[in-house]
C-alpha positions as CSV (number, residue, x, y, z in Angstrom):
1,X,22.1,69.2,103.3
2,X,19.0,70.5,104.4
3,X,20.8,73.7,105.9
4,X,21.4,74.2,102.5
5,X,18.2,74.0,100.9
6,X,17.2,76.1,103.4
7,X,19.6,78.8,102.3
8,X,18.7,78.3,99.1
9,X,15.0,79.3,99.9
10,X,16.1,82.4,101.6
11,X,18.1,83.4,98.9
12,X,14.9,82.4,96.3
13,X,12.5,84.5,98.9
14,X,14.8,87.5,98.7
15,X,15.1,87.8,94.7
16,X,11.5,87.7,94.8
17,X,11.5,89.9,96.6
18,X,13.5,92.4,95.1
19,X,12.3,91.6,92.2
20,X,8.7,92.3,92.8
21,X,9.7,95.7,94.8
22,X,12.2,96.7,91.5
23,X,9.4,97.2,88.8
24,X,10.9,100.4,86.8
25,X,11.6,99.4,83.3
26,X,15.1,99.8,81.9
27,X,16.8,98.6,79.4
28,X,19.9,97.0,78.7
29,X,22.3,97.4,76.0
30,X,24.1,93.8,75.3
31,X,26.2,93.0,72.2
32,X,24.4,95.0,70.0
33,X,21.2,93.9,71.2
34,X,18.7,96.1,73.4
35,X,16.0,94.0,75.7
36,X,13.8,96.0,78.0
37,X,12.2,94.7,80.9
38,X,12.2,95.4,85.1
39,X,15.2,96.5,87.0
40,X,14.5,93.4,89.2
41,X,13.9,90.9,86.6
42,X,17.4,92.7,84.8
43,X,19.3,92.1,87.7
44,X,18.2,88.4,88.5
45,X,19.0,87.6,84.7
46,X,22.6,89.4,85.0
47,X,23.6,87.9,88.6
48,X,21.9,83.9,86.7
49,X,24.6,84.7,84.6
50,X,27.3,86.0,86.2
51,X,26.9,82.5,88.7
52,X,26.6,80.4,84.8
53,X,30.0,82.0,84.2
54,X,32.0,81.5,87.4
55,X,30.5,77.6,87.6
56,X,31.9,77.1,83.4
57,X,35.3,78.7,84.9
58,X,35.5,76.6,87.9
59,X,34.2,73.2,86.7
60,X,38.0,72.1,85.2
61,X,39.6,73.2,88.5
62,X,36.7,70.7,90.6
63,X,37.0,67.4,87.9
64,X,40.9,67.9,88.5
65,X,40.3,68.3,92.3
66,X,38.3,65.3,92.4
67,X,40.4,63.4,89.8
68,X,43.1,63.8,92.1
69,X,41.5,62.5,95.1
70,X,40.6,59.5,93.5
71,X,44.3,58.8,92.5
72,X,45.4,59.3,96.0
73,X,42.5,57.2,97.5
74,X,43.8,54.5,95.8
75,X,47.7,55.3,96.4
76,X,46.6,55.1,100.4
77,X,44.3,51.9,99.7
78,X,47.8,50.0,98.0
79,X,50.2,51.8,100.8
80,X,47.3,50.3,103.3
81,X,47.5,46.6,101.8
82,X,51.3,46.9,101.4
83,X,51.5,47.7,104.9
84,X,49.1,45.1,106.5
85,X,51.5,42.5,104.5
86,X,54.6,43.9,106.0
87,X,53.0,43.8,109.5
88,X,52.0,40.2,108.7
89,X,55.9,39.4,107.7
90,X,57.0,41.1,111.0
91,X,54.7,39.2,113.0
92,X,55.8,36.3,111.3
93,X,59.9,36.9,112.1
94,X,59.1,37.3,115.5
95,X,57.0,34.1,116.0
96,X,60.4,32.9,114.8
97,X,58.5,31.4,111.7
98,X,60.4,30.9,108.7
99,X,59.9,33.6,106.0
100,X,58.9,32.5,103.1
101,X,61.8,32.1,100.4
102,X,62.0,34.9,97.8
103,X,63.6,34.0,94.0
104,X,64.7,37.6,92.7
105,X,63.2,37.9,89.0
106,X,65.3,38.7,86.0
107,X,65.9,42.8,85.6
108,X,64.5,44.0,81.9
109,X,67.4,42.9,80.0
110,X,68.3,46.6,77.5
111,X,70.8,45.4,74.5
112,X,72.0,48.6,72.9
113,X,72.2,46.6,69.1
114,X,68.3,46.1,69.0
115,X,68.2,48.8,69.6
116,X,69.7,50.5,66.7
117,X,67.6,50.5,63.2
């Protein structure tokens, strides 16, 4: 983390920087809409957003990402516990202890006639 602060210092040094050695007024034509001002200044204010645009466009594609992990964190902590119960049974079958008896439960019974409206 603090290598990247200190990136992000170097990078805040250097549009200083520029922006300070770029002084020559210009203007730029936007929408209709005319705004004067330093190259340097100009060119901080386009590449802000230019980086505003490509974090709107990437934001769905992270919360997906990270949506994702989340579901498979907890598909491995389930596959985790189912395993650590199956390791328990095994252990328990070769102790030569009895497994414990399982009653089947009743399958979702479908009737085709209540079905029907």
């Amino acid at each position: 983390m603090q290598l990247l602060t200190l990136i992000g210092m170097l990078i805040t040094l250097a549009s200083v920087v520029f922006a300070l050695a770029n002084t020559t007024d210009v203007t730029v034509s936007l929408l209709g809409n005319a705004f004067t001002g330093p190259l340097g200044v100009m060119m901080l204010i386009a590449l802000a957003l230019g980086g505003l645009v490509v974090a709107l466009v990437s934001t769905p594609g992270t919360l997906r990402r990270q949506w994702r992990i989340r579901q498979l964190e907890k598909r491995v902590a389930e596959l985790d516990k189912t395993c650590a119960s199956q390791k328990e049974r095994i252990g328990q079958l070769e102790r030569g202890e009895q497994p414990p008896v399982l009653t089947p439960t009743p399958a979702f019974d479908v009737n085709a006639s209540r079905l029907m409206f």
